[in-house]
C-alpha positions in Angstrom: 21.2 54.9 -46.0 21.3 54.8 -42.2 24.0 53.6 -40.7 23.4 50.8 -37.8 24.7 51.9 -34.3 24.2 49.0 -31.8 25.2 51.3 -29.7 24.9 55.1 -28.7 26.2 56.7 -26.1 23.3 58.4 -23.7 24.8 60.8 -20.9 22.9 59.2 -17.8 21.6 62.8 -17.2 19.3 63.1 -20.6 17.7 59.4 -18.9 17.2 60.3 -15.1 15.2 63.0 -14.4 16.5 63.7 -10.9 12.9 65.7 -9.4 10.7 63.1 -10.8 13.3 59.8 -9.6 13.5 62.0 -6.1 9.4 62.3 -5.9 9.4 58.5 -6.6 11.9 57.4 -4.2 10.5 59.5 -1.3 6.9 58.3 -1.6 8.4 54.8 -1.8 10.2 55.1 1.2 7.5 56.8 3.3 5.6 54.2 2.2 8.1 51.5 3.5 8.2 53.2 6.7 5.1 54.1 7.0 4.1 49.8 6.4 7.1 49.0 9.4 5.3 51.3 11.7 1.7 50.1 11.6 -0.8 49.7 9.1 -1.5 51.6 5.9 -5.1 50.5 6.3 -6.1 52.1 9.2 -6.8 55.6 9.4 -6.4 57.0 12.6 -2.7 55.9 11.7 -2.6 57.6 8.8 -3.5 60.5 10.4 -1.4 60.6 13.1 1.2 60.6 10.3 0.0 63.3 8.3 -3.2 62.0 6.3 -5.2 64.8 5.1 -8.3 65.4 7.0 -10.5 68.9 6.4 -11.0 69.8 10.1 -7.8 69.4 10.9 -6.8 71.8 8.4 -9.7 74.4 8.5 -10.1 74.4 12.7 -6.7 73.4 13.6 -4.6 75.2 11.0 -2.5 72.4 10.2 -2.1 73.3 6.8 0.9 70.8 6.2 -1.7 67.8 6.1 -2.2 69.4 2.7 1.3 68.4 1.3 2.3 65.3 4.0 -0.9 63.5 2.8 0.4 63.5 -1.1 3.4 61.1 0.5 1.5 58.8 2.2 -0.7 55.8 0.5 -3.1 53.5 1.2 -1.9 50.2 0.8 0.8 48.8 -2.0 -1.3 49.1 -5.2 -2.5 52.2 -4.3 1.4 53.4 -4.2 2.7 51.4 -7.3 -0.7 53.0 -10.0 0.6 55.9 -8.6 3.9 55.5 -9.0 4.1 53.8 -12.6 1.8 56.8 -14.0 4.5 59.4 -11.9 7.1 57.8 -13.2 5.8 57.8 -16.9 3.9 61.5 -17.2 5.9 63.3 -14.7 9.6 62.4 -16.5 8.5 63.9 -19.4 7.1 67.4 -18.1 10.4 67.4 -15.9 12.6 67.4 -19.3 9.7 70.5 -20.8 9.6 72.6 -17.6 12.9 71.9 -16.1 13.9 70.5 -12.1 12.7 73.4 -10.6 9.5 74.6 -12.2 8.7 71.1 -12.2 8.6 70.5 -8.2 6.8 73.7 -7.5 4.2 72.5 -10.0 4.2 69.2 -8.5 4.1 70.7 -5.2 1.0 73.3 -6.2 -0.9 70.5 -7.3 -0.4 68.5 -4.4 -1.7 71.0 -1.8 -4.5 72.4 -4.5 -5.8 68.9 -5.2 -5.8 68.6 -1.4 -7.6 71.9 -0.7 -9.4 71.2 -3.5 -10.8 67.7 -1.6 -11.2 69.6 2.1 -13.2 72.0 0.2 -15.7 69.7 -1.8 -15.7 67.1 2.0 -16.4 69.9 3.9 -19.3 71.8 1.6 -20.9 67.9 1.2 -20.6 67.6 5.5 -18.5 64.7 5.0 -15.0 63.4 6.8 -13.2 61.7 5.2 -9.2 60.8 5.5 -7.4 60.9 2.3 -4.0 60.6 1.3 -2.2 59.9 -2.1 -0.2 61.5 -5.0 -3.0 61.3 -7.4 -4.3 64.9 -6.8 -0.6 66.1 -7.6 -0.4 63.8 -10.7 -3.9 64.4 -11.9 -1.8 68.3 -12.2 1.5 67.1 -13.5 -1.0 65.4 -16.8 -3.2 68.6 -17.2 0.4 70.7 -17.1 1.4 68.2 -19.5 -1.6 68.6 -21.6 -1.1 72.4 -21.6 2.1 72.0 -22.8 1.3 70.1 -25.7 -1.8 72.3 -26.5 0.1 75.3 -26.9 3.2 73.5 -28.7 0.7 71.8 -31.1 1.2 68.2 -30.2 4.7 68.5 -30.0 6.6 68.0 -26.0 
């Protein structure tokens, strides 16, 4: 028989997942600053703070746009789907990969979703602004997926 335990003792480490708590808190508070400056709507704004936008980074070799715009959302709900999903999925493929691995695959999948969208914008002759972490969490699920593929089921 199991013995009741209203109580265990969890070292604060095995709870926090310190890449995945960092990602969150950054895009929150580029978010917040973003709002005080001007308007999250408006995307010559965005832009001028990093939005991603295919010219700019095929003609004008700004290649950060690729990783800024991954920061930067469009409006409050846009930030908190984002966030609740990050804060969900990417937890638990920080504890299978580890801090590290984890924000370079985080990273990668930030600037290849983003390449991936300049690509596909500029083949179709559209512009288009974009900004978000979906790209880079759209990654952190199929890592995810990967991971529990090849364990069978199991993170």
């Amino acid at each position: 028989m199991n013995e009741y335990r209203p109580y265990q003792h969890r070292d604060l480490r095995s709870v926090i997942t310190p890449v995945n708590t960092a990602l969150i808190v950054i895009n929150v508070l580029v978010f917040l600053w973003i709002t005080i400056a001007g308007s999250t709507a408006d995307g010559q704004f965005m832009y001028d703070h990093g939005a991603n936008y295919w010219p700019s980074v095929f003609y004008d070799h700004e290649y950060y746009r690729l990783l800024t715009c991954a920061f930067l959302h469009f409006g409050f709900s846009h930030l908190v789907n984002n966030m609740l999903v990050l804060a969900f999925i990417g937890d638990n493929l920080e504890r299978a990969l580890g801090s590290i691995p984890y924000l370079f695959t985080y990273l990668v999948c930030a600037a290849g979703a983003s390449l991936i969208s300049d690509t596909w914008f500029m083949f179709k002759g559209q512009r288009s602004i974009s900004a978000g972490a979906s790209g880079a969490i759209f990654g952190v699920v199929g890592a995810l997926l990967v991971i529990l593929i090849r364990n069978h089921g199991r993170l």
